[in-house]
C-alpha positions in Angstrom: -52.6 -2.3 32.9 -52.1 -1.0 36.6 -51.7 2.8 35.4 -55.0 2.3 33.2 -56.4 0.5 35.9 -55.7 3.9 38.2 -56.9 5.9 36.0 -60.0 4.5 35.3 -60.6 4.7 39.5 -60.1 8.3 39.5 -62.4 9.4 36.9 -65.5 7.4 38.5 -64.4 8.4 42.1 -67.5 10.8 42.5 -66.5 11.7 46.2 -62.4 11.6 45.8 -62.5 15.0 44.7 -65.2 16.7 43.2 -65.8 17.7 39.1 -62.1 18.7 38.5 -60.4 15.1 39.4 -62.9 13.1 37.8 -61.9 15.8 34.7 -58.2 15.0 35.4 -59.1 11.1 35.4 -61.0 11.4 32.5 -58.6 13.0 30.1 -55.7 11.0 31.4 -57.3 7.6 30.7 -58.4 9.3 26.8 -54.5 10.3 26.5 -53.5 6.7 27.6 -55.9 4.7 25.3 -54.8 7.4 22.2 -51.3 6.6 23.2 -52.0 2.8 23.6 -54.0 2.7 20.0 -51.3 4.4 18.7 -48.8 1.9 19.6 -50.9 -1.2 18.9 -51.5 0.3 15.2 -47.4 1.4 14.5 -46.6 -2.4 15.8 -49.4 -4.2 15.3 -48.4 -6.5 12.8 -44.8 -7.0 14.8 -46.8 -7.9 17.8 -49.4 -10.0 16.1 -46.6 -12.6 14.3 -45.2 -12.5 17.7 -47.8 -13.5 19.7 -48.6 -16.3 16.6 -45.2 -17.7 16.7 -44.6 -17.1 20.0 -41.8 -14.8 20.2 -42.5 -13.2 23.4 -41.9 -9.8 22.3 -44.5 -7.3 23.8 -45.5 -4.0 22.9 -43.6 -1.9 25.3 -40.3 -3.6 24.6 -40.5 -2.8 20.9 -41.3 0.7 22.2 -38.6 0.6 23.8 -36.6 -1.0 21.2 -37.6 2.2 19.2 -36.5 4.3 22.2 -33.2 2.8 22.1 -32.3 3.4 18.6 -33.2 -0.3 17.7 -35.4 -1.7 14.3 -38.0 -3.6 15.7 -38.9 -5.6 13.2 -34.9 -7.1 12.9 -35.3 -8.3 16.7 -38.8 -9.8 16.4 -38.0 -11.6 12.7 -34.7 -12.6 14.4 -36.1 -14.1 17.5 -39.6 -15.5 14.9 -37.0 -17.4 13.3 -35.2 -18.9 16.2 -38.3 -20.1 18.3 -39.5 -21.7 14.3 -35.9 -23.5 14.1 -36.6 -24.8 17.4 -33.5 -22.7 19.2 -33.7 -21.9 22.6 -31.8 -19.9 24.9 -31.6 -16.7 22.9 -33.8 -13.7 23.9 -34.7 -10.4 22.5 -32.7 -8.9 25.0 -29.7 -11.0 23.5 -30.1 -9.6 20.0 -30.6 -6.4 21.0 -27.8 -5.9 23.0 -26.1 -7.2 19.5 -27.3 -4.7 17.6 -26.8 -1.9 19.6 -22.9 -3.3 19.7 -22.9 -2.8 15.9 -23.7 -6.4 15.2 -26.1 -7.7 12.1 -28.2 -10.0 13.8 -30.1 -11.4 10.4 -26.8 -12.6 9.6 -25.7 -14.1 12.8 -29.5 -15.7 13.2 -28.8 -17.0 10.1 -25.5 -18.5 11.1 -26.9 -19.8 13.8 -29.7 -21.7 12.4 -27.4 -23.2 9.9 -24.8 -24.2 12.0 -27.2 -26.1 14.4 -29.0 -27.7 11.2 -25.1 -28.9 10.5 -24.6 -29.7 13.8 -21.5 -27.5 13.8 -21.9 -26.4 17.3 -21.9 -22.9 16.9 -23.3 -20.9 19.8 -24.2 -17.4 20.1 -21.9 -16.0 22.0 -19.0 -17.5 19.3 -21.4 -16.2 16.8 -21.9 -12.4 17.9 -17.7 -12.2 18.5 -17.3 -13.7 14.9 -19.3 -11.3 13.3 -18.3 -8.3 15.8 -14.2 -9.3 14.5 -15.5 -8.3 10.8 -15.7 -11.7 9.3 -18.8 -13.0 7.7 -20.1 -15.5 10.6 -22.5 -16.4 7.5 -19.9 -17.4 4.9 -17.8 -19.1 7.3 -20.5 -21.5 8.1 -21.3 -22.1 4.8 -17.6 -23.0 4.1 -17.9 -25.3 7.0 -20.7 -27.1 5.2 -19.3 -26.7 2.1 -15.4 -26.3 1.1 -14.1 -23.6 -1.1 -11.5 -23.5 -3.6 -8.5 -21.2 -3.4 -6.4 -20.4 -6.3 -2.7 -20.2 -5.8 -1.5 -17.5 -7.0 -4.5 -15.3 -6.6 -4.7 -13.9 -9.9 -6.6 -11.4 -9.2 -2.8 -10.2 -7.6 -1.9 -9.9 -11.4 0.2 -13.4 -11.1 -1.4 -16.3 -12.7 1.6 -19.3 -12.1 4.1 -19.5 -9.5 7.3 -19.5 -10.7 10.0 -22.1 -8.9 13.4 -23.3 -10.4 15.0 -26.9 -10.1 18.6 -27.6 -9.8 19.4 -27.9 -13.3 18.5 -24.2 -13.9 15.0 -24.8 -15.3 12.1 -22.9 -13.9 8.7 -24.4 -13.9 5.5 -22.3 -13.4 3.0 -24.3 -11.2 -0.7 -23.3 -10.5 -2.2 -24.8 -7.6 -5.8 -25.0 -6.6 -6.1 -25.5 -2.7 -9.7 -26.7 -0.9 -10.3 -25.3 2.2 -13.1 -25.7 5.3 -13.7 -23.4 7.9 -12.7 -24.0 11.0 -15.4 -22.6 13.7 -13.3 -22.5 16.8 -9.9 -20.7 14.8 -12.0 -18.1 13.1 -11.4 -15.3 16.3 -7.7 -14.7 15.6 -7.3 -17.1 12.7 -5.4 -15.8 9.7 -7.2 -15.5 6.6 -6.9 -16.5 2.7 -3.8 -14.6 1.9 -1.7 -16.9 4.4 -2.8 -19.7 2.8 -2.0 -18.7 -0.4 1.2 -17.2 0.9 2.3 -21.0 2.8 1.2 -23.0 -0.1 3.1 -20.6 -2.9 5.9 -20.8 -0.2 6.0 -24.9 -0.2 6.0 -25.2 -4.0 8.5 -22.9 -5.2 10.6 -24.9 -1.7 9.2 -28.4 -3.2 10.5 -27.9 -6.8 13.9 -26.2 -5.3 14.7 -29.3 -4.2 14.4 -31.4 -7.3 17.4 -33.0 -9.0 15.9 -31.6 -12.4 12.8 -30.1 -14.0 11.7 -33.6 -15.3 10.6 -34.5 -11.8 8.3 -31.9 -11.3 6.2 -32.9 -14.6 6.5 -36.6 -14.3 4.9 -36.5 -10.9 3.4 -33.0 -10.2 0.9 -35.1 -7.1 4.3 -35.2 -5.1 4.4 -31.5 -4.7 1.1 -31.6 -3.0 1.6 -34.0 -1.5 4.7 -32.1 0.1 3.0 -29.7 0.6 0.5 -30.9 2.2 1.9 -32.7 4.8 3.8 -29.8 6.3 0.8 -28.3 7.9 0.3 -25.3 6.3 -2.9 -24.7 7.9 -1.7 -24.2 11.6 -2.9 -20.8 12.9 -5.8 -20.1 10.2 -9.3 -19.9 10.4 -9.2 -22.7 7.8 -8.5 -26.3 7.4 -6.9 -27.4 4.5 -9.0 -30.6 2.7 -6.5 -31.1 0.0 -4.1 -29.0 -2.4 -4.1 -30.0 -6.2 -1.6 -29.3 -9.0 -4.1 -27.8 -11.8 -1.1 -27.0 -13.9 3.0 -26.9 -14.8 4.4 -25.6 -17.4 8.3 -24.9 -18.4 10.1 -21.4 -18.0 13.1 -20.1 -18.9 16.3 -21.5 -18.4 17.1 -19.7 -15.5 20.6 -21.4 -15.2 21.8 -20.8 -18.7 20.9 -17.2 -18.6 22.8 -16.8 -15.5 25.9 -18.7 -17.2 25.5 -15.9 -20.1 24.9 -13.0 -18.0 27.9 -13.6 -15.6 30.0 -14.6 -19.0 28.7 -11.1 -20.2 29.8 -9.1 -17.2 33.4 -11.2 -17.1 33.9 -9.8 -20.7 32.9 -6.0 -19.4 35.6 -7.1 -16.7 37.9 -8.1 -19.3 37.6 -5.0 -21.6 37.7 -2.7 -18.8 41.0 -4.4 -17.4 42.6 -4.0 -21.3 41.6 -0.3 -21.9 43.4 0.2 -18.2 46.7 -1.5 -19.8 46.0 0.5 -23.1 45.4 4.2 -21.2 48.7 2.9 -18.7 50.9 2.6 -22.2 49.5 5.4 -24.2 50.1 7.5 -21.0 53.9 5.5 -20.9 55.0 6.5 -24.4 53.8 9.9 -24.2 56.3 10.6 -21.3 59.1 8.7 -23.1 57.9 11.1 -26.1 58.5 14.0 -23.5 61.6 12.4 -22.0 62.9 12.4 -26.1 61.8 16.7 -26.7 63.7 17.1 -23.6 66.5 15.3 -24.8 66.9 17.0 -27.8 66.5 20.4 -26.3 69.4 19.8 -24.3 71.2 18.7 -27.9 70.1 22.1 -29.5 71.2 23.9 -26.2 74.8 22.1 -26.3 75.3 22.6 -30.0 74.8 26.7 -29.4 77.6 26.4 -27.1 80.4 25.3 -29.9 80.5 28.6 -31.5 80.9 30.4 -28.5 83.8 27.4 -27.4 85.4 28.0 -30.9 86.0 32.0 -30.9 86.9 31.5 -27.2 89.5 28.7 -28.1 90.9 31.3 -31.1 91.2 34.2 -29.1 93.1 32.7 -26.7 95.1 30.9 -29.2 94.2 27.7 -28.4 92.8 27.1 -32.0 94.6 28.2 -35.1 92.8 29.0 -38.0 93.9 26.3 -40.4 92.8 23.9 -37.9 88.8 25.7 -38.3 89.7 25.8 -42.1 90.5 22.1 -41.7 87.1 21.5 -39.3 85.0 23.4 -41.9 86.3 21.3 -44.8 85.7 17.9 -42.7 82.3 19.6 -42.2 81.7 20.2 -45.7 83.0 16.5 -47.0 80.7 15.1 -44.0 77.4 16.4 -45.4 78.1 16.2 -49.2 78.8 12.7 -48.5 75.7 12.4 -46.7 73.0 14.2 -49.0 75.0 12.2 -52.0 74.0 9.2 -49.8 70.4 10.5 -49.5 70.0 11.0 -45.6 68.9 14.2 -43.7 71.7 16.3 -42.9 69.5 18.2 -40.4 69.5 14.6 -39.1 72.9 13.6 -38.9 74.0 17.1 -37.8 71.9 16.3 -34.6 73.0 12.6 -34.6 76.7 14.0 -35.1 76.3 17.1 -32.1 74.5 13.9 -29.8 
C-alpha cells in the first residue's frame, strides 16, 4: 500500500516534474493495479477462505509461495484446517518450510488433528520428522487409535504356519496372530513389522522346543503366547504389542523318526561301502595268490626242461648207464598207464610228479 501510495503522489504532483513524471506516475500506478488485479483474481478464492476462517495468509505470501516453488492452496487448506480444529502454534511459514523439505503436509495436518482429537500428544515437530523418516505419520496415528493385527508368518512371504518341533520328534505348525499399537515416541528409529514377526516366529518355534512332547502344545496352545508374550518382544519397535493369539496348530511330520531312518539309511551305505572294501581287498588277495601259483608253475615247467639236459650229461659222462634210463622209462611208462587206467590227468600228475 506504501508503493501505491507513492505512486499515486507522483502522478498528481503537477509541479514535481512537469508532463513526463506525472506520465511516469501514471503508467506505474496502471502496471501496479494490473499486476495487483491479477493477483487478487489467480488467488482470490485462496485469499477469500482465508480471510473467512481466519488463516492469516495474505496475498503476497501466496505469491511468494508460488515464487518459491510451493502450491498454495496445500499451505492455506493446511493451515484452514488447523485454525477450524482449534490448533494453535503452527504457521504458514511452518508448513512451508515442510514442504519445501519434501514433506506432505495434508498428511501430517491430518495426523496432527487426529492425534490431538485422541489426545495422543503428537506435536509438530515429532510429526514433520515422522513423516520426513518415510513412515506414514497418518497410519501410525491411526494404529494408535486403533490396533492392527499382524499375521505370523506373513504369508504374503509364501509361509503360511511356522514350523517348531518338540522333544519327542514331532513338529507342530503354529499360526499366530499378534495385535499391535503404535507407539508415537519409538516411531523415529523404531523397527518395523518384520521384527515383530521375526521375535514372535522366534519365541514360538523356542516355546514348543522346549516341550516334553507335542501333546503339550495342543492341549494348551494359550501357554505359548503367553511365553511369548512375556519376554518383551516389543523392546526397540515403533510398536507395542497388545496381545499375541494362537489362531491355529496343527501336526507335522515326525521329524524324529525320519531322522532315526535317515541316519539308519546312511549307517547301511556305511555298512555296504565298508563290505565291498573287504570284497575288492580279497578279490585283489586271491588274484595275487593266483599270480603267486602261474609263477610257481613256471618255475616247475622251467625245472622239468632241465632233466633232459641232466640226463644226456649224466650218460656222457658215464654217470648213467643205459639200462638204468631203460629201467626209468619203463617206471615212466608203468606210472602213467596206471594212472589213465585210474582215470586222472597224466598232464597232471606229470606236473604233480616233476613238483
Amino acid at each position: 500500500m506504501n508503493l501505491l501510495t507513492s505512486f499515486a503522489l507522483l502522478a498528481l504532483q503537477p509541479e514535481a516534474g512537469g508532463d513526463i513524471l506525472r506520465t511516469i506516475g501514471l503508467v506505474a500506478l496502471v502496471l501496479f493495479l494490473l499486476a495487483f488485479l491479477v493477483l487478487f483474481l489467480k488467488y482470490a478464492k485462496l485469499y477469500i477462505q482465508s480471510v473467512l476462517a481466519g488463516a492469516s495468509v495474505g496475498l503476497f505470501d501466496m505469491l511468494a509461495m508460488s515464487l518459491r516453488k510451493v502450491n498454495p492452496a496445500i499451505i492455506v487448506e493446511g493451515r484452514i484446517n488447523l485454525v477450524q480444529a482449534r490448533i494453535d502454534g503452527i504457521q504458514s511459514n511452518d508448513l512451508e518450510a515442510h514442504a519445501l523439505a519434501g514433506g506432505n503436509v495434508p498428511r501430517v495436518v491430518s495426523a496432527i488433528i487426529s492425534a490431538d482429537k485422541a489426545s495422543l500428544g503428537l506435536d509438530f515437530q515429532t510429526a514433520t520428522g515422522i513423516d520426513l523418516a518415510g513412515r506414514d505419520v497418518l497410519d501410525a496415528v491411526r494404529t494408535s487409535v486403533t490396533p492392527k493385527v499382524i499375521d505370523c508368518p506373513d504369508p504374503a512371504k509364501g509361509k503360511s504356519e511356522v514350523a517348531a518341533v518338540a522333544k519327542d520328534g514331532i513338529q507342530v505348525l503354529a499360526k499366530a496372530r499378534v495385535t499391535v499399537r503404535t507407539n508415537i515416541a519409538r516411531l523415529v528409529g523404531g523397527a518395523g513389522e518384520e521384527t515383530i514377526i521375526a521375535r514372535v516366529g522366534e519365541g514360538i518355534v523356542s516355546t514348543i522346543g522346549s516341550m516334553d512332547t507335542h501333546q503339550l502344545a495342543l492341549e494348551n496352545p494359550d501357554s505359548i503366547s503367553k511365553t511369548v508374550l512375556g519376554r518383551g518382544l516389543d523392546a526397540g519397535t515403533a510398536f507395542e504389542i497388545v496381545s499375541i493369539d494362537i489362531a491355529d496348530v496343527d501336526i507335522g511330520h515326525n521329524i524324529g523318526a525320519r531322522l532315526q531312518a535317515d541316519q539308519a539309511e546312511a549307517d547301511k551305505r556305511v555298512a555296504q561301502a565298508l563290505a565291498e572294501k573287504r570284497r575288492a581287498m580279497a578279490v585283489a588277495e586271491e588274484q595275487e595268490h593266483v599270480a603267486s601259483v602261474q609263477a610257481n608253475r613256471a618255475k616247475v615247467v622251467e625245472a622239468e626242461a632241465e632233466v633232459p639236459l641232466a640226463m644226456a650229461e649224466a650218460l656222457r659222462s658215464g654217470n648213467l648207464g643205459v639200462m638204468d634210463m631203460l629201467r626209468l622209462k619203463n617206471i615212466e611208462s608203468d606210472t602213467t598207464m596206471r594212472r589213465s587206467i585210474g582215470g586222472s590227468d597224466p598232464t597232471a600228475s606229470t606236473e604233480e610228479s616233476g613238483a
